[in-house]
Backbone bond lengths (Angstrom), bond angles and torsions (degrees), N, CA, C in turn:
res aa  C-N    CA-C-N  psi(-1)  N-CA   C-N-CA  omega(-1)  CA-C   N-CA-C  phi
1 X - - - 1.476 - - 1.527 109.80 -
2 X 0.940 107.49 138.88 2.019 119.76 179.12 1.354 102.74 -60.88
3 X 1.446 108.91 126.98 1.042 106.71 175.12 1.925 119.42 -107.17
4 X 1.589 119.80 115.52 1.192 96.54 -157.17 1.799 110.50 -127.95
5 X 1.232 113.10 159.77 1.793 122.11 -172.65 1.652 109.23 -38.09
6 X 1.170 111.54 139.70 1.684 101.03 164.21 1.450 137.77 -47.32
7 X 1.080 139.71 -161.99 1.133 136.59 170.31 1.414 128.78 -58.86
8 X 1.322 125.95 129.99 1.294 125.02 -147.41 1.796 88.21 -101.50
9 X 1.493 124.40 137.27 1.126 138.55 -169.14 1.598 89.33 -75.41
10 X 1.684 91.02 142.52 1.566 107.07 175.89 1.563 118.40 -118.74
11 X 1.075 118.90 104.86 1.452 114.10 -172.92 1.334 118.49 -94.66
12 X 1.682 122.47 125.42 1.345 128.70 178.45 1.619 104.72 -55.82
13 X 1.967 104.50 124.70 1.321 91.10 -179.49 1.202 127.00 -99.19
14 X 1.236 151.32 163.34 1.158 169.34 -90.41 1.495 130.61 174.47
15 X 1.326 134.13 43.28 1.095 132.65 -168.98 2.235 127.13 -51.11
16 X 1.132 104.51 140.88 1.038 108.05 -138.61 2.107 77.20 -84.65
17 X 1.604 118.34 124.45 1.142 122.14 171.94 1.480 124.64 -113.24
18 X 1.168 110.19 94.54 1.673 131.66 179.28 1.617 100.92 -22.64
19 X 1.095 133.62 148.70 1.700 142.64 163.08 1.722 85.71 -101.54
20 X 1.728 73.32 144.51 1.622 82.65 162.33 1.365 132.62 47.86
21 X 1.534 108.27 31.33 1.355 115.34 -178.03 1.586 101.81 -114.38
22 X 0.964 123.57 128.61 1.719 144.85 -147.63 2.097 75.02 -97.62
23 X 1.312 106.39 -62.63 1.938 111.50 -167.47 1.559 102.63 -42.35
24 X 1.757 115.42 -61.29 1.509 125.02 -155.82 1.801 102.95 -58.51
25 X 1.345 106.40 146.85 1.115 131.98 -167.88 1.691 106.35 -104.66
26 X 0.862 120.54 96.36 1.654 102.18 -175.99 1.496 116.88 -104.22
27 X 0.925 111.99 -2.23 1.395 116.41 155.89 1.519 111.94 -61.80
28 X 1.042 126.36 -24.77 1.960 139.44 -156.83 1.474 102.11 -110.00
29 X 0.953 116.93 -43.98 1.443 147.54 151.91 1.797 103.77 -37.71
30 X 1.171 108.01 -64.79 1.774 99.76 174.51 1.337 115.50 -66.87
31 X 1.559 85.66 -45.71 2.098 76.03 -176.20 1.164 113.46 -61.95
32 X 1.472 134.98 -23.62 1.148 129.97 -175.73 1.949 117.37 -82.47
33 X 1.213 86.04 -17.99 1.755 102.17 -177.44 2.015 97.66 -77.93
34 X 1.139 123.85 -40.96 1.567 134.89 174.24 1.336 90.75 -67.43
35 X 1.292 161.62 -43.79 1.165 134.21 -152.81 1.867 115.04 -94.97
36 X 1.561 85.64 -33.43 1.114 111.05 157.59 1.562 117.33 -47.17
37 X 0.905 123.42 -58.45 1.847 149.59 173.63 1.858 100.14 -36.01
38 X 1.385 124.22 -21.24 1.255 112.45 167.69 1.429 117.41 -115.87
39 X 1.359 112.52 154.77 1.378 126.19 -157.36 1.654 111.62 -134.74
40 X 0.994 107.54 178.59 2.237 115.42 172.30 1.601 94.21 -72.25
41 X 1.130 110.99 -33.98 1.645 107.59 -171.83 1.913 114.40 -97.16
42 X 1.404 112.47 -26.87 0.975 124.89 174.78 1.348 133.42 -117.43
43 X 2.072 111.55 44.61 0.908 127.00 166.70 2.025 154.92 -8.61
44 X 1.425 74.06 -46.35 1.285 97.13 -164.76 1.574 116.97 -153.77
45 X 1.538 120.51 89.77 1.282 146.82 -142.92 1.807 118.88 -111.93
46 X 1.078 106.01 103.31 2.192 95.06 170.37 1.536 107.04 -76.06
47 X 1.156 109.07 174.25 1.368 138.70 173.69 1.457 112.35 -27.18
48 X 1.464 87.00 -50.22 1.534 113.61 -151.04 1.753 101.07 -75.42
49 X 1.571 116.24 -40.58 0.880 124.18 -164.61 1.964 123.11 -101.57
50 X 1.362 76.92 -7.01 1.768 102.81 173.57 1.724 108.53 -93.15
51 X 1.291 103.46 -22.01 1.852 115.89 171.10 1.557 103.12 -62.56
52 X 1.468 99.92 -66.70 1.485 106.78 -170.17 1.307 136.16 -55.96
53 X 2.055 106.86 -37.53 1.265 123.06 158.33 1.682 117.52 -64.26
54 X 1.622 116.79 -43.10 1.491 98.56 163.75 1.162 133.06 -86.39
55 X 1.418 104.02 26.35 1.773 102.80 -168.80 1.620 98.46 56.15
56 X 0.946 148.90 56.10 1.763 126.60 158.38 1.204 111.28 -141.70
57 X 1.340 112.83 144.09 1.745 126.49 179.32 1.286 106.91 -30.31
58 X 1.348 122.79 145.09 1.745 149.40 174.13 2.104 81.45 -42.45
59 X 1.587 91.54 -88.00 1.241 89.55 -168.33 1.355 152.20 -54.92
60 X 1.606 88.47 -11.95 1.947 94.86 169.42 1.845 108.55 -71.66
61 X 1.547 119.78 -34.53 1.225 126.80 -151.89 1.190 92.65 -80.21
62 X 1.860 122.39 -37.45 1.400 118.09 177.01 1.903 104.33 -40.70
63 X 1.406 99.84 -53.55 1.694 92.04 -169.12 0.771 140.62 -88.44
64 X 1.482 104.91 -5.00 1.707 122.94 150.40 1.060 116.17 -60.12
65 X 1.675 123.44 -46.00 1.619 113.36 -175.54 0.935 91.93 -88.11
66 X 1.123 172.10 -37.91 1.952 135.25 153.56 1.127 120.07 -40.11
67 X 1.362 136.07 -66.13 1.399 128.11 159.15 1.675 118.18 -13.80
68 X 1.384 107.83 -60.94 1.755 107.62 -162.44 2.112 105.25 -90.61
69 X 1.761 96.01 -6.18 1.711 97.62 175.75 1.793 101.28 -74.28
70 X 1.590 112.22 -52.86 1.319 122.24 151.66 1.190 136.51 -22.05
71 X 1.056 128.86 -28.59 1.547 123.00 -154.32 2.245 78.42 -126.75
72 X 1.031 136.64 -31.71 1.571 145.23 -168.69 1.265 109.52 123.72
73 X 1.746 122.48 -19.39 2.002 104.44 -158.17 1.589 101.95 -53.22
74 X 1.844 122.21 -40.58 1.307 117.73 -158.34 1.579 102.76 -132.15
75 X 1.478 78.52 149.04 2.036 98.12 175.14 1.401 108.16 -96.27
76 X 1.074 106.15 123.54 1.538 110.70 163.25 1.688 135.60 -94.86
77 X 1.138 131.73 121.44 1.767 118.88 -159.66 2.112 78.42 -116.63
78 X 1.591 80.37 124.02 1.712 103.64 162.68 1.624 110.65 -60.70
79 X 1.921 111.66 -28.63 1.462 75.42 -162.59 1.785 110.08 -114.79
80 X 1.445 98.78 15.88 1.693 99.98 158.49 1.626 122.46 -110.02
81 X 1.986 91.51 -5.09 1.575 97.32 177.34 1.459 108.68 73.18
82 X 1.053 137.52 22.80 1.508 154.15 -150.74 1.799 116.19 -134.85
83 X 1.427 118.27 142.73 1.356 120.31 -163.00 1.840 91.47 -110.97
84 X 1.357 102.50 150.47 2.334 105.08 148.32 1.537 77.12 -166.70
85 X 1.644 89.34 151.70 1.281 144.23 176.92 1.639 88.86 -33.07
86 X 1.235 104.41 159.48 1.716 121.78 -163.24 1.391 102.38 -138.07
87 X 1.817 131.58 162.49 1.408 116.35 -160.36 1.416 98.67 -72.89
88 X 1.525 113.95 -18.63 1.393 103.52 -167.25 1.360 127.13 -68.13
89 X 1.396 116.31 4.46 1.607 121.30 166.03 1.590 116.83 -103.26
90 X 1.750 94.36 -5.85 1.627 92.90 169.12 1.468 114.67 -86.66
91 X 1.331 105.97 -33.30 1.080 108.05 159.60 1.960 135.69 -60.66
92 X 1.192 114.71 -25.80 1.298 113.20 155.07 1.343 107.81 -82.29
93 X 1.500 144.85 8.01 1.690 114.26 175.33 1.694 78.79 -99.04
94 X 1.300 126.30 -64.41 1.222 131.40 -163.97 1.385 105.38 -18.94
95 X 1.749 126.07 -37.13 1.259 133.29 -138.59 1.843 84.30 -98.96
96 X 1.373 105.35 -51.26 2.070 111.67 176.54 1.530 80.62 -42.98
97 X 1.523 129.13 -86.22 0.967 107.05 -127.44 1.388 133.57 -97.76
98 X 1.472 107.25 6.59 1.720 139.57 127.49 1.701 106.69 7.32
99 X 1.714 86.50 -71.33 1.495 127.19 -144.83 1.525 90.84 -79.69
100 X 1.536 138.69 -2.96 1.592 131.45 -145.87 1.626 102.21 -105.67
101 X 0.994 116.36 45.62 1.948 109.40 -167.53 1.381 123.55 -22.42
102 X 1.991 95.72 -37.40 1.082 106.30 -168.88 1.396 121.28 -72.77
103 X 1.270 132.88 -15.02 1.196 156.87 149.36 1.285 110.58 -25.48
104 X 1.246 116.16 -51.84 2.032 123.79 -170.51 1.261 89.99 -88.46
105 X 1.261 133.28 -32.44 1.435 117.35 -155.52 2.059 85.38 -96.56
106 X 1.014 129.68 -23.59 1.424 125.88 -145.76 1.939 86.52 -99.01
107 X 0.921 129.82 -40.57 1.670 141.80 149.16 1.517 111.62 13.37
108 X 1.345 102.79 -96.75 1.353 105.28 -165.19 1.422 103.25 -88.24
109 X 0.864 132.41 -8.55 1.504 123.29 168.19 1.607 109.26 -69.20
110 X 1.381 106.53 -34.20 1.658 112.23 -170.38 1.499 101.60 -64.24
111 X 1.388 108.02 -57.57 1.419 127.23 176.80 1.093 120.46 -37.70
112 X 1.157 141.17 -30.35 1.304 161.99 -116.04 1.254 96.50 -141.69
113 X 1.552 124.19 -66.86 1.751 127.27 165.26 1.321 120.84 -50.75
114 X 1.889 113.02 -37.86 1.570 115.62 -174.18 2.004 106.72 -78.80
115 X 1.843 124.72 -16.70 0.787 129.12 166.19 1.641 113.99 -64.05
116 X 1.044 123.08 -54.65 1.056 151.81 -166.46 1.862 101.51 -57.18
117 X 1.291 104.84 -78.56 1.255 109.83 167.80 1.910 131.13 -74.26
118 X 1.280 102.01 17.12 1.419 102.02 -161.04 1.552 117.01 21.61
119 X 1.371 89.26 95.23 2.049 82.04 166.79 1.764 73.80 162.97
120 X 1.540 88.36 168.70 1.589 115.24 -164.64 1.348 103.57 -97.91
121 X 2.011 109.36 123.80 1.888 118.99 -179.73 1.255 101.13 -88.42
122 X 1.014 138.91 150.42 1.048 139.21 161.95 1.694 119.51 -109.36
123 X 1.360 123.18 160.84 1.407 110.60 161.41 1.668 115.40 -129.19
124 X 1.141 148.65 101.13 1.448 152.56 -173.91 0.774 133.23 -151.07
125 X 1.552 108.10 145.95 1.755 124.88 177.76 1.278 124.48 -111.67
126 X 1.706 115.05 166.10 1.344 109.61 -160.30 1.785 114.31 -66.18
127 X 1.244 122.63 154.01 1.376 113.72 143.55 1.425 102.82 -129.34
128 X 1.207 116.53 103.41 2.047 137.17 174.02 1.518 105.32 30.65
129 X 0.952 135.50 -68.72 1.961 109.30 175.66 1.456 91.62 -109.69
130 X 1.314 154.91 14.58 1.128 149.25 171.14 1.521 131.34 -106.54
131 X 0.888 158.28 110.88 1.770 139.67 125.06 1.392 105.63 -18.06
132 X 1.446 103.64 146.72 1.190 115.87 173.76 2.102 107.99 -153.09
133 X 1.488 96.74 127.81 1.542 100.63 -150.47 1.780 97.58 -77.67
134 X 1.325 120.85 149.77 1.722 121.33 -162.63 1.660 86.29 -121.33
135 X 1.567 120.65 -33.39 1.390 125.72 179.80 1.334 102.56 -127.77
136 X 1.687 112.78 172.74 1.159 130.65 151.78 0.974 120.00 -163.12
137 X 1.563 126.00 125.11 1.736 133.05 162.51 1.004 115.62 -141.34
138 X 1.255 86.42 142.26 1.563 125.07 -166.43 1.679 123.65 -90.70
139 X 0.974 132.58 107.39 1.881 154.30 -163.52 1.659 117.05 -92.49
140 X 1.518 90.60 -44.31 1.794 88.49 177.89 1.435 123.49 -126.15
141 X 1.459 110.53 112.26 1.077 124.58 -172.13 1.564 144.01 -39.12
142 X 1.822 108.37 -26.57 1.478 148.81 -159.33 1.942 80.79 -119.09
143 X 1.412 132.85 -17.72 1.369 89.49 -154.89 1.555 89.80 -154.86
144 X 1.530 129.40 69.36 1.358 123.03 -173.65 1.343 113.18 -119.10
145 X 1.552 111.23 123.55 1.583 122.48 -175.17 1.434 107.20 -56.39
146 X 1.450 104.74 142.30 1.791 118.02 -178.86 1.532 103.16 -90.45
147 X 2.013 99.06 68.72 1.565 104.86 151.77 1.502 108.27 -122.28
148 X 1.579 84.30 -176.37 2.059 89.52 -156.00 1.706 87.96 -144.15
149 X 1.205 112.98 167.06 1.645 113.85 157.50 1.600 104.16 -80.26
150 X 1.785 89.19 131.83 1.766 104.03 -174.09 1.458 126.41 104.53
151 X 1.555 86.15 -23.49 1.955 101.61 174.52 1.147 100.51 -61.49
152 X 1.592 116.82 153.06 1.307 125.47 161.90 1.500 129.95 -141.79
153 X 1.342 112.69 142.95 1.719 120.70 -165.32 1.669 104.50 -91.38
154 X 1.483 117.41 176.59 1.405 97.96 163.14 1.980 101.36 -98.66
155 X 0.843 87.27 162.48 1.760 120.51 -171.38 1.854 106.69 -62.61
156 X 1.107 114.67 -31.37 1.644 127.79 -164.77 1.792 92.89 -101.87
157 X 0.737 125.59 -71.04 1.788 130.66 176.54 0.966 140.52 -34.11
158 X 1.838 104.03 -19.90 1.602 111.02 -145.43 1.753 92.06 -136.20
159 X 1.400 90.60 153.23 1.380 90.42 179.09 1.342 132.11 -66.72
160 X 1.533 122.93 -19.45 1.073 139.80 -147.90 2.082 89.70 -109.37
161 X 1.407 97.12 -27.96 1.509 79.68 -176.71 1.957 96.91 -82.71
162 X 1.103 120.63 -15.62 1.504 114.35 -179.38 1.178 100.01 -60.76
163 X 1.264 127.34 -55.62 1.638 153.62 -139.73 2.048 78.35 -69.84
164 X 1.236 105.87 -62.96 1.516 94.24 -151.88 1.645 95.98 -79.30
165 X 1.214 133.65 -15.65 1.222 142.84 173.81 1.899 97.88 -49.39
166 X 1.707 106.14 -67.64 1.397 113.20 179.78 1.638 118.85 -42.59
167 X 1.599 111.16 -30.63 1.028 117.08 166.81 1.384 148.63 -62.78
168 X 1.460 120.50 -16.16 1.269 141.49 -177.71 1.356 111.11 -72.23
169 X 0.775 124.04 -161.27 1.418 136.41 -163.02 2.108 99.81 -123.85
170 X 1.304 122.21 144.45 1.089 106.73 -150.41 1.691 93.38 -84.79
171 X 0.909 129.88 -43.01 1.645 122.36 168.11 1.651 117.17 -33.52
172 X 1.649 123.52 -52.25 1.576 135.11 135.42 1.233 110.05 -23.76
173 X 0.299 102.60 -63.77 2.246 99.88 171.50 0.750 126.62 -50.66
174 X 1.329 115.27 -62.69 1.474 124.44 171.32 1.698 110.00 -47.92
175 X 1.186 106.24 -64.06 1.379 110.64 -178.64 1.372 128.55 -33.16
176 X 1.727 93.70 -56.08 1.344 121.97 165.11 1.311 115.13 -35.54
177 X 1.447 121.26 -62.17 1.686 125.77 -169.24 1.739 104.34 -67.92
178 X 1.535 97.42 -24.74 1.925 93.20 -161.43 1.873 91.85 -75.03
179 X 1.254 117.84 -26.58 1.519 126.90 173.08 1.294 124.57 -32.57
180 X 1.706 88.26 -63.26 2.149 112.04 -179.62 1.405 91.73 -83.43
181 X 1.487 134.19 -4.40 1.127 72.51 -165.95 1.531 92.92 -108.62
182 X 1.472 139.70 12.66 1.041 155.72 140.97 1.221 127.59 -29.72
183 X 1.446 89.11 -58.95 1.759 108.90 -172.36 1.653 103.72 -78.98
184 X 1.774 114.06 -67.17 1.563 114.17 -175.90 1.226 131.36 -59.37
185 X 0.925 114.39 136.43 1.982 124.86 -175.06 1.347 97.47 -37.47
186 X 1.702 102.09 140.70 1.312 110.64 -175.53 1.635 105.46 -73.85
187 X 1.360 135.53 -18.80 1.588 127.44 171.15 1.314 112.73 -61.55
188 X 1.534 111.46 -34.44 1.539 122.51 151.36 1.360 152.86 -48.25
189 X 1.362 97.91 -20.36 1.628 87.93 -166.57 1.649 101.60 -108.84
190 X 1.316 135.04 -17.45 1.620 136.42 133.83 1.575 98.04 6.73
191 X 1.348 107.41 -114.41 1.228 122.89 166.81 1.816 124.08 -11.52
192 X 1.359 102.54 -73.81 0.951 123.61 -178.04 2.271 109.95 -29.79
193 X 1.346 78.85 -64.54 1.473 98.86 158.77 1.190 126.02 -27.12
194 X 1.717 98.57 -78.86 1.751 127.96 -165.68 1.745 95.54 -50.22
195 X 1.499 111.93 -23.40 1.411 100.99 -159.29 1.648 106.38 -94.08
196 X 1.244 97.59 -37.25 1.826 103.60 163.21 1.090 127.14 -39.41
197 X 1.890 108.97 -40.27 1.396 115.44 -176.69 1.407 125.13 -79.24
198 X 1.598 110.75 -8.77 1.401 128.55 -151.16 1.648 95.13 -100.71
199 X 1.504 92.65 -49.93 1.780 104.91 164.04 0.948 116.34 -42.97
200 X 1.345 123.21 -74.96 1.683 128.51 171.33 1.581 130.80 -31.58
201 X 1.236 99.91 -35.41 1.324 116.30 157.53 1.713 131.30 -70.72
202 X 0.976 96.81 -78.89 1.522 94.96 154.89 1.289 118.35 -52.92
203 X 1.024 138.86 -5.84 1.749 121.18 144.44 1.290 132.43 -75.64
204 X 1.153 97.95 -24.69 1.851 126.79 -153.44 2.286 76.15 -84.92
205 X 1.093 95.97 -60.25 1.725 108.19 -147.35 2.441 78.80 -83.74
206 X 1.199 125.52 -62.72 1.215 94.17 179.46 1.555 132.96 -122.95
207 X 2.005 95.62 29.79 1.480 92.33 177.93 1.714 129.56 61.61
208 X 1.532 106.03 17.83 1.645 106.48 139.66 1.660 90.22 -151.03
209 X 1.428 105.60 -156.34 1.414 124.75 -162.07 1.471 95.16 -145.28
210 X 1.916 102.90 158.21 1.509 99.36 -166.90 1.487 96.75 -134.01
211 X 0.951 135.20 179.61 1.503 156.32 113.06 1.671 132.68 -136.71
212 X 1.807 98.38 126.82 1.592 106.99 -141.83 1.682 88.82 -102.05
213 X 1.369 138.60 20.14 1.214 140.39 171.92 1.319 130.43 114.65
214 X 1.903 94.95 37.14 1.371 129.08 160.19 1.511 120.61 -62.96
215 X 1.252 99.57 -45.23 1.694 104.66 162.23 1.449 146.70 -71.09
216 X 1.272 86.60 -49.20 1.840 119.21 161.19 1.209 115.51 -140.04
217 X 1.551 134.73 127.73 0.844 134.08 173.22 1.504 128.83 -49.74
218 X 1.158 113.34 -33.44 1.756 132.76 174.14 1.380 102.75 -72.84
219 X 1.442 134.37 -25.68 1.805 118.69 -162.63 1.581 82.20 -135.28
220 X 1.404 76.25 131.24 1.770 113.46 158.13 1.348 91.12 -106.69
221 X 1.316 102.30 158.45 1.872 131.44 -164.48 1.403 101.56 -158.31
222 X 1.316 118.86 132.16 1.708 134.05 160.45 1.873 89.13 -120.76
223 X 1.394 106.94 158.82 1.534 119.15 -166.22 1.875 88.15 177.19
224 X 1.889 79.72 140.24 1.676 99.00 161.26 1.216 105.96 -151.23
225 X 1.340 113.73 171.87 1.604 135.43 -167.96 1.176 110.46 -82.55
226 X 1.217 114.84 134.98 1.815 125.29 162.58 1.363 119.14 -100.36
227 X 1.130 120.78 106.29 1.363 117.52 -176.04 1.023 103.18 -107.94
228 X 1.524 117.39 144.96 1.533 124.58 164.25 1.706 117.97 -92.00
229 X 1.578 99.45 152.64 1.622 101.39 -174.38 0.942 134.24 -36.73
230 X 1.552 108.40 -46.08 1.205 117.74 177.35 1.904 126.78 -92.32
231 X 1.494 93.28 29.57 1.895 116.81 -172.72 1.551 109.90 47.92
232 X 1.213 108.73 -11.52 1.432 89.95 173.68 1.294 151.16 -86.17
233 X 1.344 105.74 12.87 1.364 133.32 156.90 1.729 134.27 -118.58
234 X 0.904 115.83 117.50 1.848 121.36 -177.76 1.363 121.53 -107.55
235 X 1.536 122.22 99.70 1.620 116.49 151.10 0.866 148.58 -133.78
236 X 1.065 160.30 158.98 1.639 142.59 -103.86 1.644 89.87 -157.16
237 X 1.460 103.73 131.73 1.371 132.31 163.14 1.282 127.62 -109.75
238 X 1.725 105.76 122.23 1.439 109.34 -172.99 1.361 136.35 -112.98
239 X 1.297 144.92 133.45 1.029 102.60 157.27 1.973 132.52 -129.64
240 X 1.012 125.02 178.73 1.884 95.29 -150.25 1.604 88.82 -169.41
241 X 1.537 105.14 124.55 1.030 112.73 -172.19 2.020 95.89 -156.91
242 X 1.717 98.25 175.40 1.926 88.39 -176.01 1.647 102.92 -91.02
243 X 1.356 92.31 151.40 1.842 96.09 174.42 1.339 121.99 -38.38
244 X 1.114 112.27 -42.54 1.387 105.38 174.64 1.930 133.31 -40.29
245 X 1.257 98.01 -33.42 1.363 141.15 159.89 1.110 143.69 -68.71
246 X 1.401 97.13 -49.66 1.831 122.71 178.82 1.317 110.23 -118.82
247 X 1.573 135.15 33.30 1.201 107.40 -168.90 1.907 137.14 -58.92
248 X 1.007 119.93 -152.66 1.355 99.47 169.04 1.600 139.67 -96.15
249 X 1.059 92.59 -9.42 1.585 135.02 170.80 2.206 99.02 -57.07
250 X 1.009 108.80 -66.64 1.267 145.23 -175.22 1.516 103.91 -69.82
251 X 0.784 139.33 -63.58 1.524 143.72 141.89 1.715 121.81 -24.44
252 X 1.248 105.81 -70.30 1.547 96.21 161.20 1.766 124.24 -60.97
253 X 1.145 111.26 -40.01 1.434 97.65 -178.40 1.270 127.59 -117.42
254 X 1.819 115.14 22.37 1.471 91.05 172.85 1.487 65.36 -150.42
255 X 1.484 154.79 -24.42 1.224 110.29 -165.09 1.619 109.07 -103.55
256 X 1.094 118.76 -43.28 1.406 124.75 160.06 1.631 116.00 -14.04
257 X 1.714 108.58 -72.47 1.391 108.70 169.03 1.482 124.39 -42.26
258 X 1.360 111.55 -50.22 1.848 125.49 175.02 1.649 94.10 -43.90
259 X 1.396 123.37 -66.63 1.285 122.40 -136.23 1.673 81.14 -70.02
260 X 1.263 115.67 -73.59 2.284 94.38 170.82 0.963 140.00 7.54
261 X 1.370 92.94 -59.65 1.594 120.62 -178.70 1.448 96.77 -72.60
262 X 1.284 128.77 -51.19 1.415 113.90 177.90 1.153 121.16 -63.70
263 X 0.941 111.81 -58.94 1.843 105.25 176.91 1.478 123.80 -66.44
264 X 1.221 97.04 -10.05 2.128 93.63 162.13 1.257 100.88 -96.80
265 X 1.640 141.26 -12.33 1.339 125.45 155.68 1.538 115.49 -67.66
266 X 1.415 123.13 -19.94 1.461 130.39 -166.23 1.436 95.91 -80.85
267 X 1.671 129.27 -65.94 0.936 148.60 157.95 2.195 107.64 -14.48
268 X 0.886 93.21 -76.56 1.825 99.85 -174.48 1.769 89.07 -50.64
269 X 1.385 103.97 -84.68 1.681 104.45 -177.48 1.700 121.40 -7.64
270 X 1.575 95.08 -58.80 1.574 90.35 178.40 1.369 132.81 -97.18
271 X 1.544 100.16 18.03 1.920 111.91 -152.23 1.139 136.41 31.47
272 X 1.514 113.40 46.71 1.031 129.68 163.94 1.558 98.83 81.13
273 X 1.115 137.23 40.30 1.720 126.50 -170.58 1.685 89.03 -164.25
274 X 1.086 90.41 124.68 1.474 123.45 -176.71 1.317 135.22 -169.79
């Protein structure tokens, strides 16, 4: 039987709302922050409890979740009084990930690295405090993490959100940190910080990013950035397996380098456009 990491931390999300932007829509902006509001663990959500996870008033969410039961995103059941996701948001990921070429082409190469190294590659991009996985394969037979396509990690914890963090553009960064550090509890963002900087470093000095069981105690993770040619696209390749497996030793010098090697094979494969 597979043996797999504990419970993967779920973070209430938080969409990031511009001041003073005449363009941003914040009405679109909520509905999208409520849909957001359900999870693998947090299925099936009231009013009450979709307020608290999006941060937003009782009464706006009331009319958002009519609004989005209306239109298909959400089902509503009369007799728990309770909202979950509707096909019509399966139908918009289906449509992202339709659209992912890089996905077929990024496949057996992943497969191939997660065999190789026993432990699970990942492929993902941001959604605002989250990663969110586009692939997944699986390497070790006795020991495979409980992710899926669509799962999502938080963004600050994980290696893969450093990895694509390292990737931005350094003004993007900046921005980025002035974001969390707005939003996350001030006992929080210390840390939060210290770990950005550590990333940055360790990219700078060996060109990926780590986490040694900041996230989960059982998975160590090395991860780097995919950038496309034309910078306007970023995603992050992982890979994450238990110490026993991955120690750190092993991580710096044979898997770290591989995962390079993978993503400058991913990179050529698709010419940089993805």
């Amino acid at each position: 039987m597979a043996k797999t990491p504990g419970k993967m931390p779920d973070e209430k999300p938080r969409a990031a709302k511009p001041a003073k932007d005449r363009q941003f829509v914040t009405a679109l902006a909520r509905g999208l922050d409520i849909l957001r509001a359900f999870t693998p663990r947090h299925p099936v959500l009231g009013n009450s409890e979709i307020a608290q996870r999006a941060h937003l008033p009782k009464p706006t969410v009331t009319r958002l979740t009519y609004t989005l039961t209306q239109l298909g995103y959400l089902n509503y059941s009369p007799e728990s009084g309770k909202y979950s996701l509707s096909v019509g948001v399966l139908a918009l990921g289906y449509s992202f990930l339709a659209s992912q070429d890089i996905r077929a082409i990024a496949r057996p190469m992943m497969q191939e690295f997660a065999d190789y190294a026993r432990a699970t590659v990942c492929l993902a991009a941001r959604d605002q405090p989250h990663m969110v996985f586009l692939e997944v394969c699986q390497g070790n037979p006795t020991f495979q993490m409980r992710l899926e396509v669509g799962a999502r990690v938080p963004y600050g914890m994980t290696a893969l959100g450093r990895a694509y963090h390292c990737g931005l553009p350094e003004a993007a960064r900046a921005a980025m940190l002035e974001e969390h550090r707005k939003t996350a509890r001030k006992e929080d963002w210390e840390g939060f910080r210290a770990s950005f900087e550590k990333a940055a470093r360790d990219y700078q000095k060996h060109g990926f990013c780590v986490s040694l069981g900041e996230w989960n105690k059982d998975v160590y993770s090395v991860a780097v950035p995919l950038v496309s040619r034309d910078h306007s696209k970023i995603l992050a390749l992982t890979c994450s397996g238990p110490p026993f497996e991955m120690p750190r030793s092993r991580i710096f010098e044979e898997l770290g380098p591989r995962l390079i090697q993978l993503r400058d094979r991913l990179f050529a494969a698709t010419g940089g456009s993805f």
